[in-house]
N, C-alpha and C positions, 0 to 999 in steps of 0.2 A: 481483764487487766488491760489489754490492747485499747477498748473501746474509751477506757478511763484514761490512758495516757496521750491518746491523742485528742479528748476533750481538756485536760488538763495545756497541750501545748498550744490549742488555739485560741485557748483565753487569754495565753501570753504571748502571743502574737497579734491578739484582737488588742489589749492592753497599748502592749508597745507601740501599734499604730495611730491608737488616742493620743499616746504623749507626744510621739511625731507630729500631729495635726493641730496639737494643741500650741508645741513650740512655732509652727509655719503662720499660726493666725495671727501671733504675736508681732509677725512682720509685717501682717496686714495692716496692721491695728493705727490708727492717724493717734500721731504723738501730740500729747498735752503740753502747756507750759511748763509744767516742773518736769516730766518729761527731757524735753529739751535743756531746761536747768541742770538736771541729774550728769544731762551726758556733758555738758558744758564742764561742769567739773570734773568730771570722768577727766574727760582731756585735758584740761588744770592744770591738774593733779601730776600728769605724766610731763607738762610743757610742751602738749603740743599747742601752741598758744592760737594759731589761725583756727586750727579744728575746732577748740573752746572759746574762740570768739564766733563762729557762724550759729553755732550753737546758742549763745547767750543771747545773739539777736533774733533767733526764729525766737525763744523765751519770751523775748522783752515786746515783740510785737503783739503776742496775743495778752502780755503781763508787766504794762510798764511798772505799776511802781511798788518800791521797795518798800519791807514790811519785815519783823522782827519775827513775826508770828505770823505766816501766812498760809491761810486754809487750803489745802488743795482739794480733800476730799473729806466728807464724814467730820471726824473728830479728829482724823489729824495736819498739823501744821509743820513746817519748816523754816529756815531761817533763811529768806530769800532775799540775795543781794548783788544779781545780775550784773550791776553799775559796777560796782566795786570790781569784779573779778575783769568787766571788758575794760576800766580803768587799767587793771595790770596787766594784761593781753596788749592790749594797747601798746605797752611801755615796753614790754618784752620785742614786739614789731618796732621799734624803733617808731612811734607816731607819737610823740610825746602832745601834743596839740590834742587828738581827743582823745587823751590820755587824760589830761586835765579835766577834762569836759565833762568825762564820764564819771571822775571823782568827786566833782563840786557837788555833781545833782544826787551822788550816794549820800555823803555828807548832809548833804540838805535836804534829802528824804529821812537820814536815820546818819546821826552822830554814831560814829564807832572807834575805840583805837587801834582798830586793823584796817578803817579806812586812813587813818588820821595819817599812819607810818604809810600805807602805799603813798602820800601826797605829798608828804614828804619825800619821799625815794625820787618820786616824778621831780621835784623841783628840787634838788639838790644833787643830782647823781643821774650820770648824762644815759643812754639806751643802753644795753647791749647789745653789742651785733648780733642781727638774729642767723643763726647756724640752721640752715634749712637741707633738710636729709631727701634727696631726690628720689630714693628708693622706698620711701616711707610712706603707708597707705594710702590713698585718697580721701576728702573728708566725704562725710555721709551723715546720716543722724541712723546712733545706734538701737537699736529695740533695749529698752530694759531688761533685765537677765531675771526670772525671780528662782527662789529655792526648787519649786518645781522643776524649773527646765534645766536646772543644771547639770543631772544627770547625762542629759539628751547631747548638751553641748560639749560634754565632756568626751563623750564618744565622737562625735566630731571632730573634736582635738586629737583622738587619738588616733583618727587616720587620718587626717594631716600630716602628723608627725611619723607615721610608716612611710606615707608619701615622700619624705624629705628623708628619710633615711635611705631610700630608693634613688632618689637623686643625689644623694655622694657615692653611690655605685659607680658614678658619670662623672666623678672629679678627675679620672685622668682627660677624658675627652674636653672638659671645659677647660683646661690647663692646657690644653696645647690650643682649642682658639684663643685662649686671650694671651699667649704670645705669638700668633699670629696677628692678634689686631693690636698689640704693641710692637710689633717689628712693623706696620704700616704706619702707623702714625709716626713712629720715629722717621722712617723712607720721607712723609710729607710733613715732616714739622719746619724742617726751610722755608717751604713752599707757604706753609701757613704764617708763617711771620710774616712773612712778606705781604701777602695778603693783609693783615691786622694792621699793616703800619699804610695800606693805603685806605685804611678805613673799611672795609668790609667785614661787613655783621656777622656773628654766628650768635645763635640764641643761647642760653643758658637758663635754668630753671628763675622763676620770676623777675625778667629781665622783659620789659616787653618795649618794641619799640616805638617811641616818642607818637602821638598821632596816631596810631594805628587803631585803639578802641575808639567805638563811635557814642558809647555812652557809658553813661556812671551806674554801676547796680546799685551803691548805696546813697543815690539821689531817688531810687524810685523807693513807694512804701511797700515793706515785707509784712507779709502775715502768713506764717507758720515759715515751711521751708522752700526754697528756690528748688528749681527743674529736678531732680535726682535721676542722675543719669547711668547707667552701669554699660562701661566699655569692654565690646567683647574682643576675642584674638580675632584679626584681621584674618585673610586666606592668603598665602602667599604662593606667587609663582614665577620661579626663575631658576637659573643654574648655578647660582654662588649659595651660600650658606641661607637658610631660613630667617627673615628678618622680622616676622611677624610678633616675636617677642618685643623687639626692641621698638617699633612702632606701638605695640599695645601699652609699654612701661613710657615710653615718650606724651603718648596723648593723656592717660592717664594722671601724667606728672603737668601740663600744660595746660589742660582745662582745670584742674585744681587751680592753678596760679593764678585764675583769671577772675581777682576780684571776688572771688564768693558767689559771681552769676548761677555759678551750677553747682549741686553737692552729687560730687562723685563716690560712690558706693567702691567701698574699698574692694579691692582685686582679691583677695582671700575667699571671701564670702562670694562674690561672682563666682570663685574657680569652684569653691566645694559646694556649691548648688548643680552648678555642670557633672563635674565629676558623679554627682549623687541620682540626679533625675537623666542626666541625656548623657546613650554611650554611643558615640558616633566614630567612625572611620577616624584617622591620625589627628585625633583632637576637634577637628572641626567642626562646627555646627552653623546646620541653615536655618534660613530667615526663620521660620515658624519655630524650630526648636529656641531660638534665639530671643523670641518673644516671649514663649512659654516659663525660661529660664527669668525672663525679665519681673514675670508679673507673680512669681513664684519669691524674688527678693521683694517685691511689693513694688519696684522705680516706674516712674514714669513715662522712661525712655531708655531705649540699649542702641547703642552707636556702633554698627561694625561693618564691614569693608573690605576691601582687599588691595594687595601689594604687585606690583607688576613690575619688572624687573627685564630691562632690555639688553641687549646682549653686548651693549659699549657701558654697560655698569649703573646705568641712569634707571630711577626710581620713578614710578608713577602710583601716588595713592589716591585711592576712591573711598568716602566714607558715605552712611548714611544713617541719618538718625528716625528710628522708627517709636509711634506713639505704642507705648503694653497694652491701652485699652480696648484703642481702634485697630491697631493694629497697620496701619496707615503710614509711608512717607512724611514726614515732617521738614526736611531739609536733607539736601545733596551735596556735597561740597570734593573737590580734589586737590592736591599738591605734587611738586612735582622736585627731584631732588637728580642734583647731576650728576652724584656720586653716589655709592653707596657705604662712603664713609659715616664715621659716626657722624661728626659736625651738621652732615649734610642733611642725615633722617632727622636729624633735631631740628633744624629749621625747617624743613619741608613740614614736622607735625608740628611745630610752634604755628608755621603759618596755615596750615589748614584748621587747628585749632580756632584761629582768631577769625577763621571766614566765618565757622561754626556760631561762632560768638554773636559776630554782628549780623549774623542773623536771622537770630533770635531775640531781637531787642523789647526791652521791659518797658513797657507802656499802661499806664493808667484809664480808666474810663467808667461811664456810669451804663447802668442798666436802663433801658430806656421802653423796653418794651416787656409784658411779663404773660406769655403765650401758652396756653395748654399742654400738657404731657410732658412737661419741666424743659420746655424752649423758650428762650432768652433773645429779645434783640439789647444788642450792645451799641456803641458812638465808637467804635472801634473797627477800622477796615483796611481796606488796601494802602490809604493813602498814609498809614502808620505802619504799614510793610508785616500787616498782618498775616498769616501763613493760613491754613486749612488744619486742620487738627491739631494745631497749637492750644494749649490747655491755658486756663485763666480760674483765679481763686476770687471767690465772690464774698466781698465782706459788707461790713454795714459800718459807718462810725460814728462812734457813742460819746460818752462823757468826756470833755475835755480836761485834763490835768494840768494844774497851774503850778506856777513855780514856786516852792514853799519862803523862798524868799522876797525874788522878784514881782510877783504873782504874773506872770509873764506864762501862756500859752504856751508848753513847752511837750505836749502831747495828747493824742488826740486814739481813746481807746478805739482797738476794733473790734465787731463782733464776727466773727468767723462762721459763713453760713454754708462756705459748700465749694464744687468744683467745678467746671464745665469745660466741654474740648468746643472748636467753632468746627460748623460744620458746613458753610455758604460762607461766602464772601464778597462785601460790594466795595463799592471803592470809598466810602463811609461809615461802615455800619457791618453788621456780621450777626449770623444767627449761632447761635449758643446750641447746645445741649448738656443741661444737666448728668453728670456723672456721677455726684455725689453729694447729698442732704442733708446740712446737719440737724438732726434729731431736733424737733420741735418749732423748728424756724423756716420761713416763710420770704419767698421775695417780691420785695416790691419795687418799682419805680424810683430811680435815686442811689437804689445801692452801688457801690462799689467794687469796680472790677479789676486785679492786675494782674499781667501775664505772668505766667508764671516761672 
């Protein structure tokens, strides 16, 4: 009976760690256009309207146009109408201009009267202001959920939610700092007016200021999704309270605001990968664990750092963004805060944020050379402020779409063939290495390259 009960337990421990591996591949796995579609209205759905716009545009880049009946796989189709919903996205952000834009070319791909009333709405009834929640996830593109896994993730839920029951164990403690950091800010709220009225800045969540970015993301072309970066806890060292929370919910909330450049992997899913694969000393985890955690979400990149704290109360932060493939430095950046007031970490992370930003700037180019063992020379180099392990998505582009009324050039499909990090650099020109192939496609001379 012994011998039977313990072969009986490790089939179901063999089992369980199938559906474990089977749920982690799923994060692995490169998102489709309906895909992307799926989660666009996921977010919709809820009004998170920026999250369900990055979304409908990684969609619309690999699947401009709209279709009543549109095949994804096999035998089944969906009602795919991308325009239409970044038409309302749009309008919900207060951009009523391609708001319009995006509603003409639904309408003119596919009549509908649920386009007909969004165009309406837009030209007769002024934005809403958009209520934007600072404490609210970062966007990312989420894995499809199917029947299978939901078991898996349900147990996941379920200690998260022990987690947080654990943490109002800690409601008296957090009750007396935050009237601690309301009895300071009242002490300097004089002092802050006064300030304000001779014009000095403090940041605020999507507020950036005038000049500061050096380019447009949505002037370069997208094919699939932008950088996906997951920001880990800072290391903090000093004698006043631990501020490495507030730095990690600052940067988190700050590179989200920037334009859509980066899709930041919500903090949830960061924490309970950590929690689950790496148990290190008071929370903290190093570089290698940091990376492992990274490529375990599937991102690209994990950004983390540390807080220094001088003994007249002034901040100095250090970040750094490492590639999960290479495993390699990507870019360094610091800031530097006089206080350690709140006002003061939120501009110190706005503006290290925005060093972060410019970069990493998004650049186009063609493949120009096509070298054995899947190396690439690119028209892409120093003199475009190219990095060293900066990663670039390699497309092809195919059939033009005309305008069904215009007939006006109004898109230009891509074919999506793969990925590559640089791994040389000259002051023109860069050698590539293939990272990723898409199944059955082949590069040639001419193709197209953007950073990613």
């Amino acid at each position: 009976m012994s011998r039977r009960n313990n072969l009986s337990l490790a089939i179901i421990v063999f089992v369980t760690m199938m559906l474990s591996l089977s749920a982690v591949s799923k994060v692995y796995a490169r998102a489709t256009w309906y895909e992307y579609y799926k989660n666009g209205i996921d977010y919709y759905e809820k009004g998170q309207w920026q999250r369900a716009l990055n979304e409908f545009r990684a969609a619309v880049s690999l699947e401009f146009e709209e279709k009543k009946n549109k095949r994804t796989y096999g035998m089944h189709f969906i009602k795919y109408f991308p325009h239409r919903y970044m038409a309302d996205c749009y309008y919900n952000l207060g951009d009523t201009l391609n708001a319009q834009q995006e509603i003409e070319l639904s309408l003119a791909f596919q009549s509908s009267r649920e386009g007909q009333e969004i165009k309406n709405k837009i030209s007769s009834q002024p934005p809403p202001v958009p209520v934007v929640d600072a404490n609210a996830p970062a966007g990312g593109i989420t894995p499809s959920i199917t029947e299978e896994d939901k078991e898996y993730f349900e147990q996941l839920e379920k200690l998260r939610k022990e987690k947080e029951d654990l943490e109002l164990k800690r409601a008296e403690e957090r009750e007396k700092e935050r009237k601690r950091i309301e009895a300071l800010e009242e002490k300097l709220k004089r002092q802050r007016e006064i300030d304000r009225k001779k014009g000095k800045y403090y940041s605020t969540y999507g507020k950036i200021p005038a000049g500061m970015l050096t380019y447009d993301p949505n002037q370069v072309t997208q094919v699939g999704s932008r950088l996906s970066i997951a920001v880990m806890k800072f290391t903090y060292s000093g004698s006043s309270r631990d501020l490495s929370n507030d730095v990690l919910n600052e940067m988190v909330t700050h590179l989200y605001s920037l334009g859509g450049r980066f899709n930041i992997i919500e903090r949830e899913k960061v924490q309970k990968i950590i929690d689950e694969q790496i148990r290190s000393q008071a929370g903290q985890i190093d570089e290698k664990t940091a990376i492992k955690a990274g490529k375990i979400i599937g991102v690209d990149a994990v950004l983390m750092g540390s807080i220094a704290e001088s003994g007249d109360g002034s901040i100095k932060i250090w970040s750094r963004l490492i590639n999960t493939e290479t495993g390699q430095l990507i870019t360094a950046q610091d800031a530097f805060a006089e206080k350690n007031y709140p006002e003061d970490i939120s501009k110190s992370c706005l503006d290290l944020s925005i060093k972060l930003y410019n970069d990493l700037p998004l650049v186009e180019g063609y493949i120009v050379q096509v070298g054995a063992d899947d190396h690439l020379i690119v028209d892409l180099g120093l003199d475009r402020r190219m990095k060293k392990d900066m990663q670039v998505v390699l497309f092809r582009e195919g059939d033009k779409i005309k305008h069904p009324v215009t007939d006006d050039v109004i898109f230009v499909k891509k074919v999506y063939l793969g990925e590559a990090v640089f791994t040389q650099l000259q002051e023109s020109s860069a050698l590539a290495k293939v990272i990723y192939k898409e199944k059955g496609e082949k590069f040639e001379v001419g193709d197209r390259v953007v950073v990613k």
